[in-house]
N, C-alpha and C positions, 0 to 999 in steps of 0.2 A: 486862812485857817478854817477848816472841818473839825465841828465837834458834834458831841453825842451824850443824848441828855434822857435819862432814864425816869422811871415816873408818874404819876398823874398827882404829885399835889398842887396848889396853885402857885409856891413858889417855882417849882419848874417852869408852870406857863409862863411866870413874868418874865424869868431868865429868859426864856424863848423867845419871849418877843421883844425883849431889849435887845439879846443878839442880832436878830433880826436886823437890828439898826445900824449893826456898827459893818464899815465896808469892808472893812479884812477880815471879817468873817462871811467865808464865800458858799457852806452848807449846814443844815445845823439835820442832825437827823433824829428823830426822838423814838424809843419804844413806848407808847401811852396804849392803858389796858384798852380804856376808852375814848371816844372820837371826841375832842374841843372844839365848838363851836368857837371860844375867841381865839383859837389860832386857824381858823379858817382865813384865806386870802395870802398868809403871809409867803411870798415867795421863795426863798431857802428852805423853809420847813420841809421836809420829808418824815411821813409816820412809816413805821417799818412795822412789817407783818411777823417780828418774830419773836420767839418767847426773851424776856430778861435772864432766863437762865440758861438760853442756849448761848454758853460760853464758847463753843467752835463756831457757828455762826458771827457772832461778835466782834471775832477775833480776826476774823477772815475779810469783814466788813473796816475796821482798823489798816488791817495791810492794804487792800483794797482802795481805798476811799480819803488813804492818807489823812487819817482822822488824828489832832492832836490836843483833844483836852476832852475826857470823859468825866460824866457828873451821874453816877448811879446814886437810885433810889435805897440803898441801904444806911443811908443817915438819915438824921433827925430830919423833920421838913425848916425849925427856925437855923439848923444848920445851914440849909438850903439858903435862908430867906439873908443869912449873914453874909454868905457867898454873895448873892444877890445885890447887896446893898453895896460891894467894894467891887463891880462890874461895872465899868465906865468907857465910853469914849474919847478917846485922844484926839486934837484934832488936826496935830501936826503929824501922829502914828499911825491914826489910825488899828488903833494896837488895840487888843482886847484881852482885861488885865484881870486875873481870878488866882486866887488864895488857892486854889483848886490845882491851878497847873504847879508842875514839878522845879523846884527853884532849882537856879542852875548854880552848876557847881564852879566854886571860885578856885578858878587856875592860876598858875605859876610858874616860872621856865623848869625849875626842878619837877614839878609834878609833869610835866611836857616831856620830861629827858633829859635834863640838861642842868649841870650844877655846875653855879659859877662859884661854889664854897670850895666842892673838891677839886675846880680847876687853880684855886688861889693855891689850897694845900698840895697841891703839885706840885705848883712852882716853888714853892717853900721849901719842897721835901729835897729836892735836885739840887738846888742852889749852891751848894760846896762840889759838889762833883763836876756841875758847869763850870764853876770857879777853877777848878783844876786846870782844863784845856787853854785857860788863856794865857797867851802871849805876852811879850811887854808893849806889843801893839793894842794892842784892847782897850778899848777907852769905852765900853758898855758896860752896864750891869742890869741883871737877866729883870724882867720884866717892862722893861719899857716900850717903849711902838716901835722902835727899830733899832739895829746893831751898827756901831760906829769903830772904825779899825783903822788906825794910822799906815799911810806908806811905808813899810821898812825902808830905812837911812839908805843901806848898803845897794840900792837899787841905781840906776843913772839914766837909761832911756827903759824902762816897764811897758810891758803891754799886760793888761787884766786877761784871765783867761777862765770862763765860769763852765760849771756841769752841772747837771741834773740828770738824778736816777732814782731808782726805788729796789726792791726788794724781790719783787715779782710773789710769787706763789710757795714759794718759797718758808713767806708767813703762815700759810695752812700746815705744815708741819711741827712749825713752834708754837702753834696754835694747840694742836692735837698733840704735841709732847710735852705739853708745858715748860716749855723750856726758852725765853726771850732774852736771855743774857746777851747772848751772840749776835743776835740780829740786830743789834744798832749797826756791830763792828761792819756788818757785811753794806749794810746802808753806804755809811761813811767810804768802804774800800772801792766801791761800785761807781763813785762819785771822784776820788782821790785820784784812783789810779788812771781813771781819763785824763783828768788833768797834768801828769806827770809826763804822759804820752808826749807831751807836744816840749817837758823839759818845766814845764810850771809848777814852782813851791806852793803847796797849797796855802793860805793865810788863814782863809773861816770859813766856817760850815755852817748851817741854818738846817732844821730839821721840820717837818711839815707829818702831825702826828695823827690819823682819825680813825675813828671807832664810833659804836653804839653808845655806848654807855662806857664814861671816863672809870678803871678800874687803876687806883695808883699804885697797886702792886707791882702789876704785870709792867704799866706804862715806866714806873721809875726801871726795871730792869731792862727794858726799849733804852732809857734813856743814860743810863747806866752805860751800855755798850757804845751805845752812841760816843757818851764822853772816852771811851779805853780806845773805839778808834780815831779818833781825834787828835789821843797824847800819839797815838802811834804813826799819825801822818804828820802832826809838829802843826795842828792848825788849831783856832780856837771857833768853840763852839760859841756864839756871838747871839744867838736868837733862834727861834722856833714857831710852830704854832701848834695848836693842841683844840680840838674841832670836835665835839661830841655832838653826831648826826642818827639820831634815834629814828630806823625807818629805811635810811641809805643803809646801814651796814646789820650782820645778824649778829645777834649776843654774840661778844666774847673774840668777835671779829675787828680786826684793827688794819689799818696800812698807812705806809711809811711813805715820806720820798725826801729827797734829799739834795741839798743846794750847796754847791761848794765855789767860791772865787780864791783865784793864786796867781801870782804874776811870776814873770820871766824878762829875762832881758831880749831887746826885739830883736837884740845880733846873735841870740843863741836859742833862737824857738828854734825845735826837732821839727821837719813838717816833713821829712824822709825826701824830699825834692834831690839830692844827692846821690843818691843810692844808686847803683850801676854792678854792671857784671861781676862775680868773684867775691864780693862782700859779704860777709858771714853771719848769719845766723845763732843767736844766744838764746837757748829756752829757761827761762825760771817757771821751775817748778810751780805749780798749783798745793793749793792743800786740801784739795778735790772739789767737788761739783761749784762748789763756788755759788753764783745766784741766779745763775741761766740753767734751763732746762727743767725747771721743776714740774712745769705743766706733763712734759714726757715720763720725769720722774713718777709723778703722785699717779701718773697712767698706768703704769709699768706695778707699783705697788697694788694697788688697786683692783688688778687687772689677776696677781697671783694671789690678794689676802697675803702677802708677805707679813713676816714676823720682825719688828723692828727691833728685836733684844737677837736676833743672831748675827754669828760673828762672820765677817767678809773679811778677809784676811785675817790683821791685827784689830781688827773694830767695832761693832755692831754697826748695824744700819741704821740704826737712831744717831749712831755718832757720826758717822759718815753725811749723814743729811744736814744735820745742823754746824759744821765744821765751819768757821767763817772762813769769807773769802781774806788772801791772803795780801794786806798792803804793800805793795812795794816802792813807795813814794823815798824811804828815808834810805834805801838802799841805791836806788837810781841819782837821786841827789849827790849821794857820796861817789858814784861810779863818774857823774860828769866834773866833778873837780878831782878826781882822779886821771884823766884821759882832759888831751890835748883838746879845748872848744872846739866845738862841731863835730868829732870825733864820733860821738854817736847821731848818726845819721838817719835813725827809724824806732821806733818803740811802737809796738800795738799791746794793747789789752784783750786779750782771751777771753770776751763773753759769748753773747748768744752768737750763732755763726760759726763758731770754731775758727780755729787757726785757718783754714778754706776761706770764710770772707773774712777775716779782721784783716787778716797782715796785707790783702791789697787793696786795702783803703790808705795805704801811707804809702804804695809804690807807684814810683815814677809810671807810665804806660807804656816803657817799653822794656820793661824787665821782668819776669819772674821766679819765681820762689818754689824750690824743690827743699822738702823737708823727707828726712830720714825717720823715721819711728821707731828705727832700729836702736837709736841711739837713746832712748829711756825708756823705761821699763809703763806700760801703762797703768795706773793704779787699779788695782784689784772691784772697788765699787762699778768703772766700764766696763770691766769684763762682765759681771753679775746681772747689771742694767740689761747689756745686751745680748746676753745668753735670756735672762727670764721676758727681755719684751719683745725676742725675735726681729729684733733691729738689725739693720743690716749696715753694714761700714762704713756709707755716703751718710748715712744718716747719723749716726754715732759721730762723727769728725765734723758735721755742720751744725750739731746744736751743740754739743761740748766741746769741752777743754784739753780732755783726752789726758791729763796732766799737766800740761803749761799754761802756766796764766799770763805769762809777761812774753813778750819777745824784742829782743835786740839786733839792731841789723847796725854791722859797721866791716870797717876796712880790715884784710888780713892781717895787717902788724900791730894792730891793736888788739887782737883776741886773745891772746897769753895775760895782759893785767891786767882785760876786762873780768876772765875766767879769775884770774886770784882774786882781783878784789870782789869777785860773787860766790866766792867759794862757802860761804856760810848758808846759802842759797839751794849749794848743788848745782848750781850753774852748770848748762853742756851747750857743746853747739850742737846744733838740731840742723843745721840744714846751709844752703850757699843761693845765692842770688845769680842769677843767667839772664841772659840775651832771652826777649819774649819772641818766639816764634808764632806768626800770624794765629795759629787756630790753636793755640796753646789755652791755657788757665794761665791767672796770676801765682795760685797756689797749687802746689803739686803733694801727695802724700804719698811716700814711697815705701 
């Protein structure tokens, strides 16, 4: 500790030289008009040459000198002497203890950032809407340390099949439009629809919620969505976490991710291992951008000041941007008890990548995939993307969706009651499976 001690009455001196004494105080520097002979010898003591009222000097000496407890001569001197009397030695601290210096201020996690009242009223607020999404597996109830969910009966050999996802950047636009209703849904589809890929009912979801500062508005309409896609995958939301990191994120800033487990019977996991020449290609539809690409997105706006109130086809570009992605968990579901077991041989999910890498991550290695584009129409928002950010076509088709979110790969004589039973979907075949020639792609766009 350096302090600085203004003055020439004798209460100063005594302070002076009691400081003197105490070992964590390592400099003491005094402005006195005139010289003290009884503070002659004492080794800390430094007299400074400068006036008490040169305030910039002072001040500079403070920064400087890392000086933390001044004692100016503008009091009484028995004010001084009262000081004086409650300056003592510790001699476990060494600590040097004055009425003088500035008490500190008593903290608190809410004064910190962080309120564990409005994370209770959270959980309060949501509780009927969580309650909604469960199952008659459910054997939790929302606030406990972990989420508990019985085996479905109708099961016989199960394999667990878990995902995890998030939202991407995606959040900066519902951020900037105020608008969080949707962005549970797209959380949750992001999460679902991996899991379907492989033919697994989703069971429960878990949500993992952070921000700056907990806002329950906005959070319950997060959370809100969250539960509407949950009824719309047939899964229950079982547990969450909710992490208010004052520092980590900027006001008004929040992200998401998302935890889903669903089982499957181990003799009807989709892993596309079957897939071979001549089998056909099924596109379901997108309901546009979905949750990939929004870093190119928010570039692309950015880059023109685009107007998000004008209209791209049928829509504005505010509606276009937050469209949630589209679940296809309860329609796949129905397509394989519709169609002979194993009958569907492939599913991909249409995220980042585009149709180019997704769909040959589920093909055998000696096959691939020529897709038609002719065969649906691209949604109006790709055109617009790639007219105003001068994107060129490789590009456009490996970060988007281009339109199709799902795709199905199965045998000829099953494509007429796969197409009826997705007809609510718009279901088209997009495309046929080949023989991979040596320097080929897996993925072909024609």
């Amino acid at each position: 500790m350096n302090i600085l001690i203004f003055g020439d009455s004798q209460a100063e001196h005594t302070l002076v030289r009691r400081a003197n004494q105490i070992e964590s105080v390592k400099k003491i520097f005094t402005i006195f008009n005139h010289k003290q002979n009884d503070l002659i010898g004492l080794d800390k003591v430094q007299n400074l040459s400068i006036s008490a009222n040169d305030d910039q000097a002072i001040q500079q000496l403070i920064r400087e000198e890392n000086i933390s407890l001044c004692i100016n001569d503008a009091q009484h001197s028995q004010e001084f002497f009262d000081a004086i009397s409650l300056v003592k030695t510790d001699s476990h601290s060494n600590s040097l203890e004055s009425p003088l210096s500035s008490p500190k201020k008593s903290l608190s996690y809410a004064s910190s950032g962080v309120s564990i009242d409005e994370g209770n009223a959270f959980v309060d607020k949501i509780k009927t809407l969580v309650k909604n999404t469960y199952r008659k597996e459910t054997i939790t109830s929302l606030g406990g340390f972990s989420g508990a969910f019985a085996i479905p009966k109708n099961y016989h050999s199960p394999l667990l099949v878990a995902a995890t996802d998030g939202v991407g950047t995606k959040l900066k636009l519902a951020t900037l439009l105020q608008q969080h209703d949707n962005i549970g849904i797209d959380l949750v589809a992001m999460c679902v629809n991996d899991l379907i890929v492989c033919g697994a009912e989703p069971l429960f979801f878990l949500d993992y919620y952070a921000t700056s500062k907990l806002n329950n508005c906005v959070a319950s309409e997060v959370i809100a969505g969250i539960c509407k896609g949950c009824e719309m995958a047939g899964c229950s939301l079982i547990g969450g976490e909710t992490a208010e990191m004052p520092g980590i994120y900027q006001p008004e800033d929040y992200d998401l991710a998302g935890f889903s487990v669903g089982m499957v019977e181990k003799d009807e996991v989709i892993d596309g291992s079957t897939i071979q020449a001549d089998d056909v290609v099924i596109g379901l539809p997108s309901s546009g951008i979905h949750s990939n690409g929004y870093s190119l997105v928010r570039a692309v706006i950015n880059q023109q000041q685009a107007d998000l109130d004008q209209m791209i086809g049928n829509k504005t570009l505010a509606k276009w941007l937050l469209t949630p992605t589209k679940i296809y968990v309860k329609d796949i579901l129905k397509l394989k008890q519709k169609l002979p077991t194993k009958a569907i041989k492939g599913l991909a999910h249409i995220t980042g990548g585009g149709l180019i890498e997704n769909i040959p991550r589920v093909l055998p290695d000696n096959v691939t995939v020529e897709i038609d584009s002719s065969h649906w129409e691209v949604p109006a928002i790709f055109s617009w993307l790639q007219q105003q950010g001068n994107i060129n076509d490789q590009e456009m088709w490996r970060v988007f969706n281009m339109g199709i979110g799902m795709v199905v790969i199965l045998s000829p004589e099953h494509l007429p009651l796969a197409l009826k039973q997705l007809q609510s979907l718009n279901a088209i075949k997009i495309g046929v499976v080949k023989t991979l020639e040596s320097s080929s792609d897996q993925c072909t766009i024609l």
